[in-house]
C-alpha positions as CSV (number, residue, x, y, z in Angstrom):
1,X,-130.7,-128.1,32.5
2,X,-127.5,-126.1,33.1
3,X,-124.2,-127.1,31.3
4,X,-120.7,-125.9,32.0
5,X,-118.1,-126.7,28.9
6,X,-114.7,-125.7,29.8
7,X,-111.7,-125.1,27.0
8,X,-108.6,-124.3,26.4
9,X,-106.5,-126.8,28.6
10,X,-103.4,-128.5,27.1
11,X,-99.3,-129.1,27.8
12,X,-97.6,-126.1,28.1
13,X,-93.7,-125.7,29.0
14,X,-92.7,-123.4,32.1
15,X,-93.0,-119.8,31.3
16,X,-96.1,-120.5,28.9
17,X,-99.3,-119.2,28.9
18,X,-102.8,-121.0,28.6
19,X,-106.4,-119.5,28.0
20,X,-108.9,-121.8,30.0
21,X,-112.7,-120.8,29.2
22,X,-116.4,-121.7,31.0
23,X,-119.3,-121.3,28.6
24,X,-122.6,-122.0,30.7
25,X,-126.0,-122.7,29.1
26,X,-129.5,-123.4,30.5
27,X,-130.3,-120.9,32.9
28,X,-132.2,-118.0,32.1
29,X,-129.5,-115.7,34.6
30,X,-126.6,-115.2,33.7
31,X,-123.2,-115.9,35.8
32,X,-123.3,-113.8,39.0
33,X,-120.2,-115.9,40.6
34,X,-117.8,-117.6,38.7
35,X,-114.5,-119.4,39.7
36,X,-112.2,-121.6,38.7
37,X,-110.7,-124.3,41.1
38,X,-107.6,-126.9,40.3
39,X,-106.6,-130.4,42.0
40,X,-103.0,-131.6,41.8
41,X,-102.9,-135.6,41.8
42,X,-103.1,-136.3,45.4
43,X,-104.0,-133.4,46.8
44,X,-107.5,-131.6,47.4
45,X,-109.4,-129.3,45.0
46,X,-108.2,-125.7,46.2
47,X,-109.7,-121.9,44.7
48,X,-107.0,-120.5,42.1
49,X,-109.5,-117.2,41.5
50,X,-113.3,-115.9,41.5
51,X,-115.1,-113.1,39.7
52,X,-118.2,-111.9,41.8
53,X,-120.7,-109.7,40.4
54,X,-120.0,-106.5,39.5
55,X,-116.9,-107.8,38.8
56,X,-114.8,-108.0,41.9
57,X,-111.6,-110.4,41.7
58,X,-110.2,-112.6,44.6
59,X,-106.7,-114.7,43.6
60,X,-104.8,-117.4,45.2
61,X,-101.5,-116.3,46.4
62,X,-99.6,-118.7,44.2
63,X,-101.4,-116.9,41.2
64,X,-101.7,-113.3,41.9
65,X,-99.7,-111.3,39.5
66,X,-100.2,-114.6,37.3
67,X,-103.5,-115.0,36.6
68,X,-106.4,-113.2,35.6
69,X,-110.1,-114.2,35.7
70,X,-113.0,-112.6,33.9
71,X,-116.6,-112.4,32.7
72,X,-118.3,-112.1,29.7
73,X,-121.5,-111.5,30.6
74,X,-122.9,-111.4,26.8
75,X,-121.9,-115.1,26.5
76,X,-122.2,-116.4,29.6
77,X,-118.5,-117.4,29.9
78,X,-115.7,-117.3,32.5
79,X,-112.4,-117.0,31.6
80,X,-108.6,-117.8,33.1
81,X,-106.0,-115.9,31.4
82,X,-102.5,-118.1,33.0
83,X,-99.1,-116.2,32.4
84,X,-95.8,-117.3,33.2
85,X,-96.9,-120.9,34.5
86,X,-95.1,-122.8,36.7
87,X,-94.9,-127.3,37.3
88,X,-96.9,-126.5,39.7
89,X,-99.8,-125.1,38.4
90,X,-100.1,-128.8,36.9
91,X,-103.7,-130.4,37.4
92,X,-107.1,-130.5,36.8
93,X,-108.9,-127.5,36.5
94,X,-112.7,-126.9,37.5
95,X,-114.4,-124.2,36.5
96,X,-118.1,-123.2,39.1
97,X,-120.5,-121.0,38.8
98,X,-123.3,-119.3,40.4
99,X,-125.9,-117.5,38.9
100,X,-127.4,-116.2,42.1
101,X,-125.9,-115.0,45.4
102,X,-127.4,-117.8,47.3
103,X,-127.7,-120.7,44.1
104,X,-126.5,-123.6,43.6
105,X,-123.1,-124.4,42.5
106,X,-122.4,-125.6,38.9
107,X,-119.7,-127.9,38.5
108,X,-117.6,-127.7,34.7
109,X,-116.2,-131.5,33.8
110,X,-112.9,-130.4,34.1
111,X,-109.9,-129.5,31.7
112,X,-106.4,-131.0,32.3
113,X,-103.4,-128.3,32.6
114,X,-99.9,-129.6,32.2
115,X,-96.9,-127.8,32.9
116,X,-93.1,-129.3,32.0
117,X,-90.0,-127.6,33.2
């Protein structure tokens, strides 16, 4: 059975930086797409950044420059490097992953990301 454990959220004041991780276990693949996803309090779950196999990177506009997403393919893990956060990056934050081109999605339980100004 596949299980995503996602770390690394916290409180963090404006211009801080956060380190969110997605260790996956149970599948005999390893991670061929991975992303990370975040949902503000009322609003709907939106992409902040993927990694596709080979390692091709796709970012939110909000988080370009910001952000940086990558795999460790030795540990089955995704990472989120955050830089220079903002209130608004405030919110849940989902890490999914595939571990085949046309797989099912894998769903992490979420890690909370607070940002104060």
């Amino acid at each position: 059975q596949v299980r995503l454990v996602e770390s690394g959220g916290g409180l963090v004041q404006a211009g801080g930086a956060l380190r969110l991780s997605c260790s996956a276990s149970g599948s005999d693949r390893g991670i061929y797409v991975g992303g990370w996803y975040r949902q503000a309090t009322g609003q709907e779950r939106e992409l902040v950044a993927s990694i596709r196999t080979p390692g091709r990177t796709n970012y939110a506009d909000s988080v370009n420059g910001r952000f940086t997403i990558s795999k460790d393919n030795a540990r089955n893990t995704v990472f989120l490097e955050m830089n220079n956060l903002k209130p608004e990056d405030t919110g849940v934050y989902y890490c999914k992953v595939q571990f085949s081109a046309l797989g099912a999605d894998y769903w992490g339980q979420g890690t909370q990301v607070t940002v104060s100004s």
